[in-house]
N, C-alpha and C positions, 0 to 999 in steps of 0.2 A: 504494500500500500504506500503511496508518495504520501509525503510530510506535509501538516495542511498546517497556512498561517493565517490567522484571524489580526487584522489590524485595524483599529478604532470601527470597531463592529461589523467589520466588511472582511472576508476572505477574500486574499489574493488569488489571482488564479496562477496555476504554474504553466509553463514551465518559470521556476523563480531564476531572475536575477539577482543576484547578490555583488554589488558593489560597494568599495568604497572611497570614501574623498575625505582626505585627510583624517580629523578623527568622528566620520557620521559613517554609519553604515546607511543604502541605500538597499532595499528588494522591489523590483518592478518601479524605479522609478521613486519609491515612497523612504523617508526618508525615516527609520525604525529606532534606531540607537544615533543619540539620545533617545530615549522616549519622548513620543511626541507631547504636544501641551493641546487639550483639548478643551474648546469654550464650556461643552457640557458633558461632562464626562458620561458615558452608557453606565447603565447601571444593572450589571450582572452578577446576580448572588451568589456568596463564596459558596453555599450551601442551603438547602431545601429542608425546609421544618427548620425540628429546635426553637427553642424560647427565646421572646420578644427580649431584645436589650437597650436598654436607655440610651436616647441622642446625646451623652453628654454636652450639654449645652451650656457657656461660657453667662451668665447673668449679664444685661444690656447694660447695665449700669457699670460694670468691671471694663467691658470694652468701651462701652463710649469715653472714661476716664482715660484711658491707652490709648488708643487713639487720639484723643484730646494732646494729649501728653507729648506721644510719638512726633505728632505733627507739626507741635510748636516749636519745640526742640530742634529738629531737622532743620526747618526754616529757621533758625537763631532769633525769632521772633517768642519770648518766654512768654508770652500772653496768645488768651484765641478770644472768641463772642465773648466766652463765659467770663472772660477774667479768671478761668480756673487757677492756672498756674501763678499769674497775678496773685490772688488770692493765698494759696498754698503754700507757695515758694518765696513769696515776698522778692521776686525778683521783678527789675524794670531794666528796659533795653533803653538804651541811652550810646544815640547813633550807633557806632561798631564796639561799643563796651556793651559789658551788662553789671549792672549794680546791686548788691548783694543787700540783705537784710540790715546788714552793718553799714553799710555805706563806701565799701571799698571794691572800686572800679576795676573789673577785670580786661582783657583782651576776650573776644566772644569765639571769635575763632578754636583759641585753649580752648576755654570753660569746655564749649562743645564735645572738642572730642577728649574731653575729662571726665574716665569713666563713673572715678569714683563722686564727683560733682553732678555727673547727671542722675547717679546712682543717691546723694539725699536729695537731688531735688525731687526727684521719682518719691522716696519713702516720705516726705514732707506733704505731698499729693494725696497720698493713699491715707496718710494721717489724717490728714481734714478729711477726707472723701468717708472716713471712717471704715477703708477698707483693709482688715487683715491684709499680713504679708509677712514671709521671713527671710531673711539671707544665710546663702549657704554659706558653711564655713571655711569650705575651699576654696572657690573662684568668689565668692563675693555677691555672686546673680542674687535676682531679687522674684521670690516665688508668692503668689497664692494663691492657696489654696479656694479650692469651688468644694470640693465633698473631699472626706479623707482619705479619699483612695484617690485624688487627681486635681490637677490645678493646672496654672497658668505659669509660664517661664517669661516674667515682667520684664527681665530686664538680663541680658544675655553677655559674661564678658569672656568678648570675641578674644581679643589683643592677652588675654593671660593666655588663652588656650594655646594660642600661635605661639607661647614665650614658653612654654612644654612644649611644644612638638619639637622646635627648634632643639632645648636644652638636650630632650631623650635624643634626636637623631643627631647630636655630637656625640653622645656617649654610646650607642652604640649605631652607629651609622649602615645603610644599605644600599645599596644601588640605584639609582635615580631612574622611572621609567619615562617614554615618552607617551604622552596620547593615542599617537598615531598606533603605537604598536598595541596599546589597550582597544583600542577599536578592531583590529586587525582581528587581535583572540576572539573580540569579543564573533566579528563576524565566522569567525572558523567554526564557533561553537553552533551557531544557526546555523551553518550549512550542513552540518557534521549531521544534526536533528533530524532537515528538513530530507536527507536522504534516506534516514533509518525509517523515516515515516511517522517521527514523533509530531506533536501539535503544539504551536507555539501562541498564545493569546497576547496581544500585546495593548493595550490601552493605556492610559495617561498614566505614566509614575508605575504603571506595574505590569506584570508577566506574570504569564502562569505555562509551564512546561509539563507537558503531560505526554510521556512512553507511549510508543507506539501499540504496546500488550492491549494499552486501555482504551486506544481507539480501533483494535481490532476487535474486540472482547463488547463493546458498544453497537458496533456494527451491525454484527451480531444479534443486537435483539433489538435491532430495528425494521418495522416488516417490510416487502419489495424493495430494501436498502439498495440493490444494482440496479433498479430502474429510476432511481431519484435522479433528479438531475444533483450537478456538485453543488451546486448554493442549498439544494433542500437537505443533501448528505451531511453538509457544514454546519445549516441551522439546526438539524437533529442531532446527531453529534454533542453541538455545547449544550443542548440543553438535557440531554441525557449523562453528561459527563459532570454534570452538577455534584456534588456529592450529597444524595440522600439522608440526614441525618434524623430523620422520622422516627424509623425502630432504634432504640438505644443499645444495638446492637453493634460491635464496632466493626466497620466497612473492611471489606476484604484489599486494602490498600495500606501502600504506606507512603507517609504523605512530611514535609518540610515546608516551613516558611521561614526565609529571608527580607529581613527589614531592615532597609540601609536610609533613614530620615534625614541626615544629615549630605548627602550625596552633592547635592548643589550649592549648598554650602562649602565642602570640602574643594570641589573643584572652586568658585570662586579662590577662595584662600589659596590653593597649590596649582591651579592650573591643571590639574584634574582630577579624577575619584581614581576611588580604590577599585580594582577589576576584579579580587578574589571574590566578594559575594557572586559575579556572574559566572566566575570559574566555579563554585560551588556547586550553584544551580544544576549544569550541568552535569558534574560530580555524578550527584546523586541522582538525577532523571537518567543516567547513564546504568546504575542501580535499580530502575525501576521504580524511583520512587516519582511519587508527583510533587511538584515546587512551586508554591506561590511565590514571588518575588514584589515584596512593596517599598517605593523608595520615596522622599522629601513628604507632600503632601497626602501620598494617598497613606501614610503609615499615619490611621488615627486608631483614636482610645478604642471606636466601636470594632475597629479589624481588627487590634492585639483583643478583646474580651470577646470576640466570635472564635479565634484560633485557640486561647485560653480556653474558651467553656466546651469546644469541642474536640477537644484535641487527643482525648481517650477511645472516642469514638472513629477518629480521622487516622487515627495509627499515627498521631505528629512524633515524630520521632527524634526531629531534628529542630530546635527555636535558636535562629542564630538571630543579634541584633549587633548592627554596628552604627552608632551615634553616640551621643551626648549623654552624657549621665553624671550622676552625684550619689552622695551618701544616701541609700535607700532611696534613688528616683533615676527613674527610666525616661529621657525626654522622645516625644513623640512629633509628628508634624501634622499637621491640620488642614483639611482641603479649608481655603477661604479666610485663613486665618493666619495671618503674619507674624504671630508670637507662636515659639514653641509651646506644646502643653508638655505634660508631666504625667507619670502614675507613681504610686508608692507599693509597698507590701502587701497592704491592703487591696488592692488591685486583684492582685493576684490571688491573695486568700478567698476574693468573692468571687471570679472568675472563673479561674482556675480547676480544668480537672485533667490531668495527664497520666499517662503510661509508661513512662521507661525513656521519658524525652531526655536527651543531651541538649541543655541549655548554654549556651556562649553569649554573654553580654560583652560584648567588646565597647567598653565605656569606663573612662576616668572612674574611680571611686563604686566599680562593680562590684568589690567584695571587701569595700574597708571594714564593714562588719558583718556579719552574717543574717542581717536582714532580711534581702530579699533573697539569699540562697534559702535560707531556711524556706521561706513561704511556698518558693518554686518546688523544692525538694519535699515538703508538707503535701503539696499536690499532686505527689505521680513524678514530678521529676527524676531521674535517676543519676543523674550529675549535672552540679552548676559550674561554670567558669568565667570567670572574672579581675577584677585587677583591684589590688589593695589602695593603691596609692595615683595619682594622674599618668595616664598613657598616651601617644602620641596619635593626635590627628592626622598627622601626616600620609597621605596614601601608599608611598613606600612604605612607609613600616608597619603600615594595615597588612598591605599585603605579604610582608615579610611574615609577621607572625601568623596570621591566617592559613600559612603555607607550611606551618611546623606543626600545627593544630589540624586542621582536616583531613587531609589526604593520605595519611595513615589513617585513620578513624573510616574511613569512606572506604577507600581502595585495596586496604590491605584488616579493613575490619580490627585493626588494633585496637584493646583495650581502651577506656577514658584515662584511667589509671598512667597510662605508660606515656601518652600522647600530651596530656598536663607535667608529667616529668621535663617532656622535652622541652617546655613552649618555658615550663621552670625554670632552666637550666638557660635561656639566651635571656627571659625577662623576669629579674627573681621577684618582681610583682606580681604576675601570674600567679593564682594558684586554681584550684578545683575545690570543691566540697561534694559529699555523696559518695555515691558507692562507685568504687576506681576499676571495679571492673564491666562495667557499663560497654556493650558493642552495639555498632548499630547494624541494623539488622536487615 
């Protein structure tokens, strides 16, 4: 059977094209990786039944203050209609100065990109506004909370994170990749796919790779399947290839998701992402497994508590995350929403129901204490992995480590145990919790 590719709700037809130009891949003309940006993204459910989950939804009043905030700010104009900032901050703009509460005339340009000055005129805001807020004790960001399992990421500092990545990649430094050649892979990996006759779903910010076993196996119980035309074989197809989670009976598959939130961030800062989650994907759909892939805005609260609450059922076997994190917080990204959000422990406690999952949180401050290992590992996890101390956003040394950690675990079925040793031994922030002989399966 030839490899069928669905792009922004439309199957391509073959024979596929596969090009590329510089660092985009091209199929038939369409321009795939990057992932494209769509005005309204289609809305195809990960999954059929299973219980109702909350929009988490940010209070009008938290974002209109943020927004208020954000806006004023940027434009070096500390006031807006409200006078809010006026009001809170006791600041007035005074031509290219700004004048402080006390009375001493700054340059506005500083102030601006002075994190920790915008960082109490922010808390001075939220003070009047009378809205909770906390700051981490790491980086300094300025969080709050909406419910205790999740919040809002106020206020975000970029310039520390860049000053670890820098400091880790002197100490232990890796090889510098170019784009072009992360494109290159990336396209090898879709043609590699689209020959063995696996299916590749592509829409805004995410992918889903689905073996060819499953779209043979599907076929199969669809009736005059060889007299369909290919668009009715396609529309039947995805929508049978849904995963059923109606009987709480768990699906005869074994299934992975990859959340990379921070992706377009990371390439702004370096000049491009990390390419192991897409080497992963692959990995494992190579395996047999099926692989959701969500990155920047499509990784929200309601996709991590759909893959959480059904993840015993789905056979998840695999929850890799690579972005932004803190002491017991997992930052997330938001279709529509320009601030990171957040989860905590809590998240996961209500969430959460797994199997024998190998969890990887590749994020600063993923195991400074045993938090959210314990919660993960509470739920069906069978090893967590994470980092004690800050680790490097840098794409190379994403991908460096990423490259010590999977591909034994994947390809050669190694222990959790053995493959956490090694990732030990290059970064001794690294560690695991759970059970160390964990394989995946």
């Amino acid at each position: 059977m030839k490899g069928i590719l669905v792009f922004k709700g439309k199957a391509l037809k073959p024979p596929f094209v596969v090009e590329q130009e510089a660092g985009k891949i091209l199929i038939n003309e369409n321009v795939v990786y990057p992932f494209p940006e769509i005005e309204i993204p289609r809305e195809r459910p990960l999954f059929k039944g299973g219980a109702e989950l909350p929009e988490f939804r940010v209070p009008e009043k938290m974002w209109g203050v943020l927004k208020d905030f954000q806006k004023s700010w940027a434009s070096g104009l500390i006031r807006d209609e409200k006078g809010l900032l006026e009001r809170a901050a006791g600041l007035k703009r005074v031509e290219d100065y700004i004048r402080d509460e006390t009375g001493r005339i700054t340059d506005a340009g500083a102030y601006i990109r002075d994190y920790k000055a915008q960082k109490e005129a922010l808390q001075r805001v939220l003070e009047r506004e009378k809205i909770p807020f906390s700051e981490t004790e790491e980086y300094h960001d300025v969080l709050i909370p909406v419910e205790k399992e999740w919040g809002i990421i106020a206020l975000f500092n970029e310039a520390e994170r860049v000053r670890v990545a820098v400091e880790t990649d002197k100490k232990r430094p890796v090889p510098a990749k170019h784009p072009y050649e992360d494109a290159s892979k990336i396209r090898q990996y879709i043609e590699t796919g689209l020959k063995e006759g696996d299916m590749f779903i592509i829409d805004e910010n995410q992918m889903e790779l689905i073996p060819h076993q499953f779209i043979e196996k599907a076929a199969k119980e669809i009736a005059n399947y060889d007299a369909l035309t290919d668009d009715e074989k396609i529309e039947k197809l995805q929508d049978i290839l849904i995963p059923d989670i109606t009987n709480p009976e768990p699906l005869d598959m074994n299934s992975a998701v990859i959340f990379f939130p921070h992706l377009s961030w990371q390439k702004n800062i370096f000049g491009r992402n990390a390419r192991f989650p897409f080497s992963l994907a692959t990995k494992l759909k190579s395996r047999g497994y099926r692989v959701w892939v969500f990155t920047d805005t499509a990784v929200t609260l309601r996709t991590w508590a759909q893959i959480l609450k059904n993840g015993s059922q789905t056979q998840m076997n695999v929850i890799y995350n690579q972005g932004h994190g803190g002491r017991n917080l997992i930052a997330v990204g938001e279709r529509g929403v320009k601030k990171w959000l957040y989860f905590t422990d809590q998240f996961v406690y209500k969430y959460a129901a797994l199997k024998k999952a190998v969890v990887y949180i590749h994020s600063c401050y993923s195991l400074f204490d045993d938090s959210m290992s314990a919660a993960f590992l509470s739920k069906g996890a069978c090893t967590y992995g994470g980092w004690k101390l800050p680790t490097s956003a840098s794409p190379d040394y994403c991908d460096r480590v990423d490259g010590i950690f999977w591909p034994s675990l994947v390809s050669m079925l190694s222990p959790t145990g053995k493959v956490c040793r090694a990732l030990n031994e290059f970064d001794k922030q690294f560690e695991c919790r759970g059970n160390s002989n964990c394989q995946i399966g």
